[in-house]
N, C-alpha and C positions, 0 to 999 in steps of 0.2 A: 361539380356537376359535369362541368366537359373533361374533367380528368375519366372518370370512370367511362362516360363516350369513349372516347381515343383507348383505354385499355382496353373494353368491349373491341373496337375497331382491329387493333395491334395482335386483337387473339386471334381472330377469325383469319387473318393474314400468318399466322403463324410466330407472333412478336408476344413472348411472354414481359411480360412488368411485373415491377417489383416496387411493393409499399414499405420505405421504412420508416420503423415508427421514429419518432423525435423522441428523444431521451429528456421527459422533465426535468426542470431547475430544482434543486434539492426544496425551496420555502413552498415552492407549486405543488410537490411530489409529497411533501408531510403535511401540508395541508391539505390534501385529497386523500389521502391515505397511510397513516401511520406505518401498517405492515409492510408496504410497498416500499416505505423513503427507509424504514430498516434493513428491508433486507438488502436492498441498492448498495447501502453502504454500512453494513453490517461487519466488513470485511476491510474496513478503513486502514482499524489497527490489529496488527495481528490477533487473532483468538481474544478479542478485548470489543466485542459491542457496545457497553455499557458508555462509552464517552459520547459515541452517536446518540446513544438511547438516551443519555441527557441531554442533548442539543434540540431535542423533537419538540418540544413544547417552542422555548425563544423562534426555531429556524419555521415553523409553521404558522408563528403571528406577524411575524418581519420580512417583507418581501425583500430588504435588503440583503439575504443570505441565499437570493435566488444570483448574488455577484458569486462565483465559484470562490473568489480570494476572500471574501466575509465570510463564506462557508466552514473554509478553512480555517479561517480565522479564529470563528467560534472553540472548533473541535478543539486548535490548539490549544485555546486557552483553560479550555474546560480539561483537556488531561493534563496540565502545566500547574491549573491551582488542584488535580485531585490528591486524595489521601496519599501518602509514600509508597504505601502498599501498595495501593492501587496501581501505581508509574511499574513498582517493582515487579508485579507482576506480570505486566505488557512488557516491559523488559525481557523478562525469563521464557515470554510467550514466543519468543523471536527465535526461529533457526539459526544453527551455525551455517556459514556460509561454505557452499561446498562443501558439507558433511553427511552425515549417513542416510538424514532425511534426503536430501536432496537426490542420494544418491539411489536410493530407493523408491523414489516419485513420492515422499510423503509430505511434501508442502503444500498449502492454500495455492489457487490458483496466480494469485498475485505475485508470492514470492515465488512458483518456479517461472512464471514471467519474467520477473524484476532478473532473478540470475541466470536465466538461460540471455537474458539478454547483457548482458556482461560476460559473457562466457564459460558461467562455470559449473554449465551443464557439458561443457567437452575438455576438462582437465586432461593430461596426463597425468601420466601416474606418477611422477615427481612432481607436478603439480598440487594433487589429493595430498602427495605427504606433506607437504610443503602447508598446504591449507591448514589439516589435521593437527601439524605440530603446533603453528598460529593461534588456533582454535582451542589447543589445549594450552596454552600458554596464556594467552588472554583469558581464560575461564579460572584457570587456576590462580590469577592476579586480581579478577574484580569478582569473579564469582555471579557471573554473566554473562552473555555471549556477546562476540563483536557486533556490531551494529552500525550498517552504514547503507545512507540510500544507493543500491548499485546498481541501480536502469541508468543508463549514459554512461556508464563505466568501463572499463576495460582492465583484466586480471590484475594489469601491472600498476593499475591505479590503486584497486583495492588493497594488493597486497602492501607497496608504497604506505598507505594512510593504517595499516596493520601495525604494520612495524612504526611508526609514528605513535600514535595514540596506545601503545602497550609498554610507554616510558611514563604516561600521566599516571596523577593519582584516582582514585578509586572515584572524589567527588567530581573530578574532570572530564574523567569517561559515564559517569550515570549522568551527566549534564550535557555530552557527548549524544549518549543514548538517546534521550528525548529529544532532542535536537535532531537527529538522525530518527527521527519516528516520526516525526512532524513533516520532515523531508519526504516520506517513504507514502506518507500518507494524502499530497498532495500531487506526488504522480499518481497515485491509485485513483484521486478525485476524476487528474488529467485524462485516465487511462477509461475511465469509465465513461466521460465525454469526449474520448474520439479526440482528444485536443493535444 
């Protein structure tokens, strides 16, 4: 009531306000509205809805998954026990890092986030090679693309755990993978609450 007073007030003086809205808890947001807690987090896991869109029923009867880390929780577990195929193909849904998508602005908005913030949306061009050879080299070894959460990272880091994880075998790095999607999807939770 006196909030809208004081804005009324604030105008007339020449003082624009600004309402922002609070971002529903994921158990709040599927229980009010299915479309709405989808499409929120529809983009959790790369081009892969479907883990979210199983969690909609449990996260909209359990107010416990209104805790961001039970949230998480859930999704993990639910892509963790899904079919092979199913992992595999959130797997293959993943960009190369610093490759032709990225280079051409064709990522989800999360991953050119994730790697503009890691830098590598301004390689040089021994850099790109440098990426590109990696990229082919790890693709042509597991026959999937590298996969690592890179928000907090920095080139030398990525490239570091590159050259690392492209000596493991095949089940090391698709165990790798999930594990680094799980990661990837828990800053997108962060990133979507501002936290």
């Amino acid at each position: 009531m006196f909030g809208f007073a004081l804005d009324e007030i604030l105008q007339t003086i020449g003082i624009t306000t600004f309402r922002f809205k609070i971002m529903k808890l994921p158990s709040e947001l599927a229980s009010q509205s299915s479309e709405k807690f989808l499409k929120t987090f529809k983009n959790l896991y790369e081009h892969s809805p479907w883990f979210v869109e199983q969690s909609l029923e449990a996260v909209a009867l359990n107010e416990k998954y209104n805790n961001l880390e039970k949230f998480h929780e859930i999704l993990s577990e639910i892509m963790l026990s899904s079919k092979s195929d199913m992992q595999d193909d959130l797997i293959t849904a993943h960009p190369l890092l610093a490759g032709k998508k990225a280079q051409n602005n064709e990522l989800t908005d999360f991953s050119t986030t994730e790697q503009k913030s890691a830098g590598l949306n301004d390689c040089t061009d021994d850099e790109i090679k440098l990426f590109e050879k990696l990229n082919e080299e790890y693709f042509s070894k597991f026959n999937f693309p590298f996969i690592m959460a890179v928000k907090e990272k920095n080139k030398s880091e990525i490239i570091s755990t590159f050259l690392e994880r492209k000596n493991n075998s095949r089940d090391e790095e698709r165990t790798n993978a999930l594990v680094e999607i799980n990661k990837i999807a828990w800053l997108r939770i962060k990133e979507i609450y501002g936290i």
